[in-house]
DRENLOVEX-230668 format. One record per residue (C-alpha): residue in three letters; residue number from 1; x negated, y, z negated. Coordinates in steps of 0.001 Angstrom, whole numbers, plus 524288, in hexadecimal, padded with zeros to 5 digits. Each point is the difference from the previous one (the first is absolute). Example, Ala and Ser with C-alpha at 12.3 -4.5 7.8 and 13.67 -1.06 7.14 Angstrom:
<rs>
<r><code>ala</code><pos>1</pos><east>7CFF4</east><north>7EE6C</north><up>7E188</up></r>
<r><code>ser</code><pos>2</pos><east>7FAA6</east><north>80D70</north><up>80294</up></r>
</rs>
This chain:
<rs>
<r><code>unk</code><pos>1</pos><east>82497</east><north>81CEE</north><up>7C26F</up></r>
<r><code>unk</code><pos>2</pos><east>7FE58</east><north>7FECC</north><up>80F07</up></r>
<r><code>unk</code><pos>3</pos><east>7F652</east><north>809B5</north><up>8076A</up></r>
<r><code>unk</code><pos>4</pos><east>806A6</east><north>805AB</north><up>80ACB</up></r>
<r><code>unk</code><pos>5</pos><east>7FBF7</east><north>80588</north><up>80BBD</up></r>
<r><code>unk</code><pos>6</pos><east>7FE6F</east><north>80F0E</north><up>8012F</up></r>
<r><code>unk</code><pos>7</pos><east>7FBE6</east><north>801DE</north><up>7F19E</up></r>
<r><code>unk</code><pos>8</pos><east>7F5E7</east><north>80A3C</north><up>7FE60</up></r>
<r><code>unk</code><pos>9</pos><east>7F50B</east><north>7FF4B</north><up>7F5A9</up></r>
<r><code>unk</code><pos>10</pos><east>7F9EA</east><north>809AF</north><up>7FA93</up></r>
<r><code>unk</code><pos>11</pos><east>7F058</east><north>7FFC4</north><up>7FE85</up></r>
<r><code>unk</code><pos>12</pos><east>7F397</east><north>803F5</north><up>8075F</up></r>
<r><code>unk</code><pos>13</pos><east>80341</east><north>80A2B</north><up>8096A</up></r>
<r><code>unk</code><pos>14</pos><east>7FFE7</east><north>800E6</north><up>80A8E</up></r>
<r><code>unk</code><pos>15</pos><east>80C63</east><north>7F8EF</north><up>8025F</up></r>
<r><code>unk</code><pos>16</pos><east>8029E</east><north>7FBBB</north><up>80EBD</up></r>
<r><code>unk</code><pos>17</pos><east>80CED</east><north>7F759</north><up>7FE02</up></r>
<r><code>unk</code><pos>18</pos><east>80464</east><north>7F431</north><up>7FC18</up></r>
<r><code>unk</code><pos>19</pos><east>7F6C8</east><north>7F6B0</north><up>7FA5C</up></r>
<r><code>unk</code><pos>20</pos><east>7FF48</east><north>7EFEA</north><up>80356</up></r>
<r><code>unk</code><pos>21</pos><east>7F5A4</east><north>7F5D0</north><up>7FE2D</up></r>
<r><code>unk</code><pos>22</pos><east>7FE37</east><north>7FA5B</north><up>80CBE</up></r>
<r><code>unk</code><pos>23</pos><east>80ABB</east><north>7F532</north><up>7FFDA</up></r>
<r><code>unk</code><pos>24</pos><east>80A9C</east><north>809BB</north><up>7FCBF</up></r>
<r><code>unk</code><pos>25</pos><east>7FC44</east><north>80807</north><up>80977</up></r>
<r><code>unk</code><pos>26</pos><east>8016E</east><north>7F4D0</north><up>80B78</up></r>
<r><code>unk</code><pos>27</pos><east>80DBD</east><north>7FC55</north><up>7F98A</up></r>
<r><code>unk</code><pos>28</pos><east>802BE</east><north>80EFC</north><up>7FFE5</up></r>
<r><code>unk</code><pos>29</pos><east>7FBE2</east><north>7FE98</north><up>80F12</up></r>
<r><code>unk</code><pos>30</pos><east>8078A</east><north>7F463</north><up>80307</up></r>
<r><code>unk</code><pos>31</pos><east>80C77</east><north>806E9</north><up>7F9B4</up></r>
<r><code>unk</code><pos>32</pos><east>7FDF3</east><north>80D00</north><up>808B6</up></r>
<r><code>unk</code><pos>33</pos><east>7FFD6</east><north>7F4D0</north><up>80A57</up></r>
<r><code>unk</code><pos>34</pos><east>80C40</east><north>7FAAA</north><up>7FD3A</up></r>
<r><code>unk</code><pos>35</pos><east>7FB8B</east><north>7F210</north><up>7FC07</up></r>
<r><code>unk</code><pos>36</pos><east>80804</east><north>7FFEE</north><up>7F442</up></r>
<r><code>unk</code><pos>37</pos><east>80DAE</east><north>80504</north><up>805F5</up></r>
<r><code>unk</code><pos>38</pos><east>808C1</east><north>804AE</north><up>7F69C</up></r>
<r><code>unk</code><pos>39</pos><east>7F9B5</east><north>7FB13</north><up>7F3B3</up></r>
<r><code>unk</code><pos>40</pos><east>7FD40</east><north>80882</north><up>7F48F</up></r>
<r><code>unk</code><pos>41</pos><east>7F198</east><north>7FC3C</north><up>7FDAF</up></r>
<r><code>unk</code><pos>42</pos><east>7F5B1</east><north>80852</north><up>7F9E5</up></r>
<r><code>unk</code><pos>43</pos><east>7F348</east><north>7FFE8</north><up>8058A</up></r>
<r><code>unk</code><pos>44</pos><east>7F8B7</east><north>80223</north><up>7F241</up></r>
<r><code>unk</code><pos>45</pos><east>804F6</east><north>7F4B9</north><up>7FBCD</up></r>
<r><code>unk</code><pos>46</pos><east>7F796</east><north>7F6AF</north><up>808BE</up></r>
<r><code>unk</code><pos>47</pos><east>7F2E8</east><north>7F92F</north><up>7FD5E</up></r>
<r><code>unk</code><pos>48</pos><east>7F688</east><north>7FB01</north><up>80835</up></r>
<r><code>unk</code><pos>49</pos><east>8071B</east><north>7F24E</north><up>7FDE1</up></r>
<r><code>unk</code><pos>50</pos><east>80DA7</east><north>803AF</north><up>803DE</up></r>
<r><code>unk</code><pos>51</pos><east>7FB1C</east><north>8061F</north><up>80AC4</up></r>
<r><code>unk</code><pos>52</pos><east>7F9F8</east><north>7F5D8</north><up>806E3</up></r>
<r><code>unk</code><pos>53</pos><east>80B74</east><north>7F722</north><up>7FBA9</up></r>
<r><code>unk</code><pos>54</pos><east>808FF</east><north>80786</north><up>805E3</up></r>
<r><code>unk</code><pos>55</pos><east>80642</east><north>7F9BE</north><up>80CB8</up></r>
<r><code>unk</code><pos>56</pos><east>7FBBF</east><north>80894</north><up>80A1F</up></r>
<r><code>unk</code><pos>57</pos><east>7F3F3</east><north>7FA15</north><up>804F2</up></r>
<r><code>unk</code><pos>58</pos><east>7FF65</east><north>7F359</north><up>80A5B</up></r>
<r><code>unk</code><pos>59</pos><east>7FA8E</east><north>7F53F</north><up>7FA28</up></r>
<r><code>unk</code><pos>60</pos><east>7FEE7</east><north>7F97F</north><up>80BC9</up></r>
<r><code>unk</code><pos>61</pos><east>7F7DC</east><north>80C03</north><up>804F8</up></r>
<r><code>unk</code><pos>62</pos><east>7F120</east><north>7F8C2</north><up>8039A</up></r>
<r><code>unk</code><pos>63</pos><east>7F5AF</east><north>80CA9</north><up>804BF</up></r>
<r><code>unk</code><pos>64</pos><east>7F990</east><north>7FBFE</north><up>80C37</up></r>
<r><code>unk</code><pos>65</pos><east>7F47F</east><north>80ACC</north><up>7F9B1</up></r>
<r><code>unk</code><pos>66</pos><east>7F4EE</east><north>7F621</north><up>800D6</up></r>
<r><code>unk</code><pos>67</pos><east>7FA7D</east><north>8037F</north><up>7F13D</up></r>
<r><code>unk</code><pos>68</pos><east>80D50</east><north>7FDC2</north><up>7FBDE</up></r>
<r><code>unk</code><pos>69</pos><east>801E2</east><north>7F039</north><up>806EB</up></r>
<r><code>unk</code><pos>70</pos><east>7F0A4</east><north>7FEDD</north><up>7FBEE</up></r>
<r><code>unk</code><pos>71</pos><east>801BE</east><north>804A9</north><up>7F16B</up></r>
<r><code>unk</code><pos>72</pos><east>80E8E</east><north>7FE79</north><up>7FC83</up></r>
<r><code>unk</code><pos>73</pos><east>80388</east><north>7F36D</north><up>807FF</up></r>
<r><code>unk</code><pos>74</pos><east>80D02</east><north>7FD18</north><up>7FF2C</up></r>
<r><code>unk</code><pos>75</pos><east>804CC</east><north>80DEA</north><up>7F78D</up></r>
<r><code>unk</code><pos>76</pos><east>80C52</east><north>8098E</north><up>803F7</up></r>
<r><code>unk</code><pos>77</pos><east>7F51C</east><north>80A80</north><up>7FC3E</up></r>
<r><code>unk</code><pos>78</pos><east>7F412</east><north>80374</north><up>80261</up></r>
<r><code>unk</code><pos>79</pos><east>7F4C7</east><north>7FFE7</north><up>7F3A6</up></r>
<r><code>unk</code><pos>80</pos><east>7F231</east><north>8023B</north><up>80853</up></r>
<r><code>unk</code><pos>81</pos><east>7F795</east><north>806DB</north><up>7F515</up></r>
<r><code>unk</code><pos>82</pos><east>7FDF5</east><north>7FCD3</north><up>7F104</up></r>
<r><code>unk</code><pos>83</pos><east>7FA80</east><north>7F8BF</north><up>7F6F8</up></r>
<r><code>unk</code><pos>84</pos><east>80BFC</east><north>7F94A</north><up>7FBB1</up></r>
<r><code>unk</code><pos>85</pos><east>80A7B</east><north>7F898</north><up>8080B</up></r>
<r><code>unk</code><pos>86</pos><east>80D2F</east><north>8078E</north><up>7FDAD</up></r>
<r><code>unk</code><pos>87</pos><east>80BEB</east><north>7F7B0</north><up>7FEA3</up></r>
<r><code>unk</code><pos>88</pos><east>80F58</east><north>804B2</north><up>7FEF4</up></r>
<r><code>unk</code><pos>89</pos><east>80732</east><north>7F5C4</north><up>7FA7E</up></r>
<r><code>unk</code><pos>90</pos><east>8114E</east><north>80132</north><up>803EC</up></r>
<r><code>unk</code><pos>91</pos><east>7F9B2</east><north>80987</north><up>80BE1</up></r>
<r><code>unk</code><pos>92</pos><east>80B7B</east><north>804FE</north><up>80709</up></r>
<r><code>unk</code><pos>93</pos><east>808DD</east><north>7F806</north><up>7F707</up></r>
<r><code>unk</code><pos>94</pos><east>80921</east><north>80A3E</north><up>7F92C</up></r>
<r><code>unk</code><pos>95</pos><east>80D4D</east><north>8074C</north><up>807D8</up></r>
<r><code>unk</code><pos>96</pos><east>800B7</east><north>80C55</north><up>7FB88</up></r>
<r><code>unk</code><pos>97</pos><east>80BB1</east><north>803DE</north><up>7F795</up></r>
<r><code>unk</code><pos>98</pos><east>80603</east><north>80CA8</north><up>7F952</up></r>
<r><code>unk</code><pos>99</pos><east>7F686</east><north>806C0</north><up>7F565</up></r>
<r><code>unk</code><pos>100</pos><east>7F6A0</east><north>7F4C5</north><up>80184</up></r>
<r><code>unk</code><pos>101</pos><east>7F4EF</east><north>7FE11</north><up>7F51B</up></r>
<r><code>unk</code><pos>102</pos><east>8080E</east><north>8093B</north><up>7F6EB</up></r>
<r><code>unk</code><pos>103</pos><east>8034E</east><north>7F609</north><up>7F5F1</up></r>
<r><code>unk</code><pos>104</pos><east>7F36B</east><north>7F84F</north><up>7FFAA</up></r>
<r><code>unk</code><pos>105</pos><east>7F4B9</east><north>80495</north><up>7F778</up></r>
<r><code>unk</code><pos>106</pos><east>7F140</east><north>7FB43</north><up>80261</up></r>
<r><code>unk</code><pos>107</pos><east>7F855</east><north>7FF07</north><up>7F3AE</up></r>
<r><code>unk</code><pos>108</pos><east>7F2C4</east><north>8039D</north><up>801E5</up></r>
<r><code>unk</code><pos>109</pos><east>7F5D5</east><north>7FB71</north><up>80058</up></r>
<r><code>unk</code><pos>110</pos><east>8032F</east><north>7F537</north><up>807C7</up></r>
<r><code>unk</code><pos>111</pos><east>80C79</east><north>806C4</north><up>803B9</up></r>
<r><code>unk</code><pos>112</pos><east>80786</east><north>7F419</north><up>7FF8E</up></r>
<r><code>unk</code><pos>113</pos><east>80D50</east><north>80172</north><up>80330</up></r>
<r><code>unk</code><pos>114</pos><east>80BFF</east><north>7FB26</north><up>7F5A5</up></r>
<r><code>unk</code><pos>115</pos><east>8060A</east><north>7F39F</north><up>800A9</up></r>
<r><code>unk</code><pos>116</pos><east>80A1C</east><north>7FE85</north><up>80975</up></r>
<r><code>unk</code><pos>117</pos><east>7FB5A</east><north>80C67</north><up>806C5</up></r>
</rs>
């Protein structure tokens, strides 16, 4: 069954809203923006991964912050700390559509999305 957005937990008081891990919460910002028009999208329903797949960002976007060109030559973003190189395969590859990433499970612990998902 699909999270949706607006669904209150109970647990650990105190209570201040609406709980999201940090990539639902920039989906739930980019829908109070508008990015995804009319589409029925839940928030909840995004990881980390179909965030940054999403295609909202400019790929052709080069920082002219002089860590960024020295560290991440060549990158539409900007990795200038960490031990480990990041990388974001399909990055801004993925339209949105209506109740995106509602039908596709990830099976942990990999969370490896179905075939033909």
């Amino acid at each position: 069954m699909p999270e949706r957005d607006g669904w209150i937990y109970e647990g650990i008081l105190p209570r201040d809203g609406e709980a999201y891990v940090c990539s639902a919460y920039m989906v739930a910002v980019f829908k109070a923006a508008g990015l995804f028009g009319d589409l029925e999208v839940h928030a909840t329903e995004f990881t980390p991964r179909d965030l940054y797949e999403l295609n909202f960002f400019d790929k052709h976007f080069r920082s002219s912050n002089k860590d960024c060109q020295r560290y991440d030559p060549g990158q539409p973003y900007c990795q200038i700390m960490g031990k480990y190189k990041m990388e974001f395969p399909r990055y801004g590859a993925v339209s949105p559509y209506e109740n995106m990433n509602e039908v596709c499970p990830m099976i942990s612990p990999l969370y490896e999305r179905q075939h033909n998902c």
